[in-house]
N, C-alpha and C positions, 0 to 999 in steps of 0.2 A: 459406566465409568465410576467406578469406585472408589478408586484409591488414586491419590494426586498425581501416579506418575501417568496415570492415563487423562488427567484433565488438561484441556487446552489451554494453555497460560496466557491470561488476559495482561495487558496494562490497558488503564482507566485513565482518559485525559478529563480536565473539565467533568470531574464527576460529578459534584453536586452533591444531592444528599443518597446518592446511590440507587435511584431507580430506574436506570439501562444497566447496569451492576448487579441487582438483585434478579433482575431476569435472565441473564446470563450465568448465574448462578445458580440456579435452580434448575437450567438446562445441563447441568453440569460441568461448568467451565470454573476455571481458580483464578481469582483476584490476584496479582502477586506485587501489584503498585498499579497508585492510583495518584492524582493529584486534583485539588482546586486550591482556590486562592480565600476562598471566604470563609474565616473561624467556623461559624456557627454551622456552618455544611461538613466542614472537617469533625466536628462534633458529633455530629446526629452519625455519619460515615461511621466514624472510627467506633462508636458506640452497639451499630448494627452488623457492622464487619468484621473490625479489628484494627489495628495498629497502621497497616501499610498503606495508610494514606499522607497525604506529605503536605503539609499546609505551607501555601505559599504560590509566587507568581511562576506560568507557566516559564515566563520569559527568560527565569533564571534557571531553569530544568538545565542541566546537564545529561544530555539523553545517551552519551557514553556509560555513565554510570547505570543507568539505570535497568533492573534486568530483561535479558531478552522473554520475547513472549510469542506467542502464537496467533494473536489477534490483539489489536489496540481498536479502543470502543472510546466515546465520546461526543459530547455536543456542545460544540464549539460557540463562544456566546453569539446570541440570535435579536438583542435587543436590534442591533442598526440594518437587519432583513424583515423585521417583525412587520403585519399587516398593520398593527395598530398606530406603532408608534412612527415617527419619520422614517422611513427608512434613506440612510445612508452607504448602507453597504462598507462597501473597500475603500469607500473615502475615508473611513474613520479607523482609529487607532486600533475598538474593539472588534472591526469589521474583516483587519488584518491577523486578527489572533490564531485564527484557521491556518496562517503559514505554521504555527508551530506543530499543529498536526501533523502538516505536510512532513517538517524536520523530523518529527517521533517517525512519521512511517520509515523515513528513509533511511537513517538512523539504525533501527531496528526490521525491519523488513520483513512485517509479517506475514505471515499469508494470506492474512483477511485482514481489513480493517472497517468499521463502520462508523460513521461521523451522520448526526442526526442533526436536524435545524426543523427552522419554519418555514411553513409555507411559500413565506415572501421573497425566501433565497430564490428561487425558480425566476423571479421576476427585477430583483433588485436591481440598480444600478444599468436597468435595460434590458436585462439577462446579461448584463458582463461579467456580474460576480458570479454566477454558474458555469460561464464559461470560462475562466479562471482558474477557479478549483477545478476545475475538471481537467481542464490543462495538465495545472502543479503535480495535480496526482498522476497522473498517464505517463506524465515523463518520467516520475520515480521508477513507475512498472508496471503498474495495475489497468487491469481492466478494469473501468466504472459502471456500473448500474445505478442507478437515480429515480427512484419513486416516491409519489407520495399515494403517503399511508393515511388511512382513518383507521385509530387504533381503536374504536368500537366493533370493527370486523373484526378485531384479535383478541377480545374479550373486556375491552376496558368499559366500563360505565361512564364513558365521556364521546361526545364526537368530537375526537380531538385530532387534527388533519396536522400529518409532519413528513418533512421529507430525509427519507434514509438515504446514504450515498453509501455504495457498498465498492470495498475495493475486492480485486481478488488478483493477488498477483501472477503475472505472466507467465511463467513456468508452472503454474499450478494445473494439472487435471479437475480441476471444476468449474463447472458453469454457477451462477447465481441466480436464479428468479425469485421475483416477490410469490414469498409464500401465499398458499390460500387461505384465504378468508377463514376463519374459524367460526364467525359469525354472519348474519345475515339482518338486515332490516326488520325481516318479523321476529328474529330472535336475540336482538340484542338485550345486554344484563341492563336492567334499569335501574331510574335511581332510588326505588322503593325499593327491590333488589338489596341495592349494593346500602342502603344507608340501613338497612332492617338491624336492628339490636345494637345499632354505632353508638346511641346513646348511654351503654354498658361497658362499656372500655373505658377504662382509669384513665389513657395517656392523650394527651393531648384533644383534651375536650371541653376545653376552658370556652366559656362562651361569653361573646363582645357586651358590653353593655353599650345599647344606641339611644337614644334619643326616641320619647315618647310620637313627636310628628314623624320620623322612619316607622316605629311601629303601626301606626295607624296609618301612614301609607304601605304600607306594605298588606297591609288588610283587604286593600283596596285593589290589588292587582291578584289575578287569578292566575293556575298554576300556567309555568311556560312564558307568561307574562313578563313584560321589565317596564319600564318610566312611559313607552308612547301607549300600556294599557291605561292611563290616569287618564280623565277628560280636563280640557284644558283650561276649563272653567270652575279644578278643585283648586282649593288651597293649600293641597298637597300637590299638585304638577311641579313638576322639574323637567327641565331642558336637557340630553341626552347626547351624546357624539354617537356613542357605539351601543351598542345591542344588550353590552356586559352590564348597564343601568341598571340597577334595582333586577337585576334577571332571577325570576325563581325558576327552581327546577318541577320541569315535569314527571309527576311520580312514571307514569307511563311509558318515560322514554330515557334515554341514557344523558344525561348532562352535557350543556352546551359546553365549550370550554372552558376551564378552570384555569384564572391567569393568574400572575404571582407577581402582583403590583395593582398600587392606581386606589383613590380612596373616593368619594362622591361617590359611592352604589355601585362597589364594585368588588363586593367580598364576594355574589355569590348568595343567593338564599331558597330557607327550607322550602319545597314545597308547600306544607300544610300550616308551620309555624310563623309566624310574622318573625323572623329574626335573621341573619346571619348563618352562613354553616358553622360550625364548625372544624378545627383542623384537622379533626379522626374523620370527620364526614369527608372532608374535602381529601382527606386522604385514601379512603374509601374508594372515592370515586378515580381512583388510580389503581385502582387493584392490590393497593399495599396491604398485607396483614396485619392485622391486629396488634402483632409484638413486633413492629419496627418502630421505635421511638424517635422522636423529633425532639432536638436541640434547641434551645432559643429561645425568647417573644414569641407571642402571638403573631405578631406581623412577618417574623423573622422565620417562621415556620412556614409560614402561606409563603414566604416568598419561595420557601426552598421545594415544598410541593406543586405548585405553582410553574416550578422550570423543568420538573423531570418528567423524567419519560416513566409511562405505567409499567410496572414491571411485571403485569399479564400479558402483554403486548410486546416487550420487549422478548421474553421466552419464545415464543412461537417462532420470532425472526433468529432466535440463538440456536433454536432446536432444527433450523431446517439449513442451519450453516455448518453443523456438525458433522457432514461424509466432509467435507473440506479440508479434515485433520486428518484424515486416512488415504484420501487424494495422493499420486503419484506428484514427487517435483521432479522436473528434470534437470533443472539446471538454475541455477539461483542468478534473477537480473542482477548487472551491476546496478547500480545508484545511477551512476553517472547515463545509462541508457536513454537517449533520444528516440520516442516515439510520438507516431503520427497518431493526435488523442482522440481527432475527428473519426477515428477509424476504430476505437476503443469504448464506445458506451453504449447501453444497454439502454431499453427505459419504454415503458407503456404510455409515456407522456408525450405530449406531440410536437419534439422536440424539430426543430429545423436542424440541416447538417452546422454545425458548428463550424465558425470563421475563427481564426488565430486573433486573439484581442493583440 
C-alpha cells in the first residue's frame, strides 16, 4: 500500500496520545480524523501525526460531518471498568461514553471497527456492561469478536492484558480471529531489552527528584520486587493496596503494567537504579520509538503513556485485519437493522450464551 488511495481510511476516537494510531499506521492504514478531549494528548497527537486531530468533547462530535472511513479504532475511557480503581461501569457518565462509538459506527458504517479497554470490562457491572455493548453494537450490524490480549505475545515489553472488541460488519466477506502470538514466554522483549541506550534520547527523559528515605528504600528491594519485599521491622516498610507499590522492573522479564496515574510508589522503577523510570523509559516499554515526542509535564506525559495502547501490539492486530479491505460486500446493513446479538459473537473466552439485559 503505497499511495493513500490504496490505504484504508481510519477515523480515531478517544485517541490519546496516538498509540493504537501509530500501530495502524505502520501497518499501512491513513489517519484521516481523529479526536480526544485532553489539550495535552491533542498536543503530543498533532505533533507526531499532524493536524487532523480535533481537540474537544466527544459529545459534541457531529459524526455527519465528519469523514467517511474504512475502519474507526479507539479506546473508549476505562477508568470506571478498570481492576484497580472502583469499578462502576455504566452507572457512570464516563461508563456511558462508549454509546458515542456505538453513534460513530453507525453513523459511518465501517467495515471494521476496534474499540479497546481493560480487563475489568469482561466483568463490570456483573458482566452487564459487556453485554451491552455487545448488544449496541450487533444491532448496528456487526459481528463481535471479544478477546483478551496480553500485548507481550505481540511484541510489547510490558505484560500488559487488554480486551479488543472487533466489529466486522455483516455484509462483509471476513471472518476475524485473534491474531497469533508473535511472541512466546521464553521469548519475550525484556526490560533490559527495551530500556538499553533509553538513557541517550534527548526527549522526554527528565528524571523525578524523590526523597532521600524513597531512595534508600528502594535499595532495599531487589529486582521484580515492590513494598511487601521490605521487612516489616524496617523503618522504611510502607503499607501497599496493590502490587504497583514501589514495583521495580525485572531486567529479565518484560514489565509489569505501566499505569498512568496514582502517586505513593507508583511511577514504576529502574531495575538496577534506586529511582523512578523515566518517560522515554516508560515509553519504551510500549514499543514507542525514539522520535515520537510527548507533550506536557512529567506527570502529564505518564498519564498519556500510561493510557495507550503499545503500538508494537497494536500493528500485528492492524496487519492481520487488512484482507478485510479487499473482502467482498454484498450489500450494506441499514442502521436501523435488528439482530439477534446472542447469535453474533466470537471469543476464546468462556463466555455463557448471553441473556438480553
Amino acid at each position: 500500500m503505497k499511495n493513500s488511495e490504496n490505504k484504508p481510511r481510519l477515523l480515531s476516537l478517544f485517541s490519546g496520545c496516538g498509540g493504537l494510531d501509530l500501530g495502524f499506521k505502520k501497518a499501512g492504514y491513513e489517519v484521516v480524523w481523529a479526536n480526544d478531549y485532553n489539550h495535552w494528548s491533542c498536543q503530543t497527537y498533532a505533533k507526531n501525526f499532524g493536524p487532523h486531530i480535533v481537540e474537544g468533547s466527544i459529545t459534541d462530535v457531529d459524526f455527519s460531518k465528519v469523514p467517511d472511513a474504512d475502519i474507526i479504532t479507539g479506546g473508549f475511557p476505562c477508568q470506571d471498568f478498570s481492576m484497580i480503581w472502583k469499578r462502576e461501569g455504566l452507572g457512570t457518565d464516563r461508563g456511558n461514553l462508549y454509546r458515542y462509538f456505538v453513534k460513530a459506527v453507525k453513523a459511518k458504517m465501517p467495515k471494521i471497527f476496534v474499540a479497546e479497554n481493560v480487563k475489568g470490562l469482561l466483568t463490570a457491572n456483573g458482566g452487564r456492561a459487556i453485554q451491552q455493548i455487545i448488544k449496541d453494537f450487533a444491532e448496528v450490524g456487526y459481528k463481535i469478536n471479544i478477546e483478551l490480549y496480553n500485548f507481550a505475545d505481540y511484541g510489547a515489553p510490558q505484560l500488559r492484558q487488554r480486551v479488543l472488541i472487533v466489529g466486522t460488519r455483516h455484509d462483509l466477506e471476513f471472518t476475524f480471529s485473534k491474531p497469533e502470538p508473535t511472541r512466546t514466554p521464553e521469548n519475550y522483549v525484556t526490560a533490559e531489552e527495551a530500556l538499553r541506550g533509553a538513557d541517550e534520547v534527548p526527549h522526554n527523559n527528565e528524571h523525578q527528584n524523590i526523597k532521600n528515605k524513597t531512595r534508600e528504600m528502594l535499595k532495599l528491594i531487589p529486582e521484580g520486587g515492590n513494598f511487601s519485599s521490605l521487612p516489616k521491622d524496617s523503618p522504611y516498610y510502607v503499607k501497599g493496596m496493590i502490587s504497583h507499590v514501589y514495583r521495580k522492573l525485572d531486567r529479565n522479564k518484560p514489565s509489569t503494567t505501566i499505569i498512568a496515574g496514582g502517586g505513593g510508589g507508583t511511577w514504576g522503577y529502574h531495575y538496577s537504579e534506586p529511582r523512578p523510570l523515566t518517560n522515554r523509559e516508560r515509553a519504551r516499554l510500549f514499543g514507542y520509538p525514539d522520535d515520537f515526542i510527548f507533550e506536557g509535564s512529567i506527570t502529564e506525559v505518564r498519564r498519556q503513556i500510561g493510557n495507550s495502547v503499545p503500538p508494537v501490539a497494536a500493528r500485528v492486530v492492524a496487519e492481520s485485519l487488512l484482507p478485510a479491505f479487499s473482502a467482498n460486500s454484498v450489500v450494506v446493513i441499514n442502521s436501523k437493522t435488528i439482530v439477534d446479538y446472542t447469535n453474533h459473537v466470537t471469543s476464546s473466552l468462556s463466555f455463557k450464551k448471553l441473556s438480553p439485559v
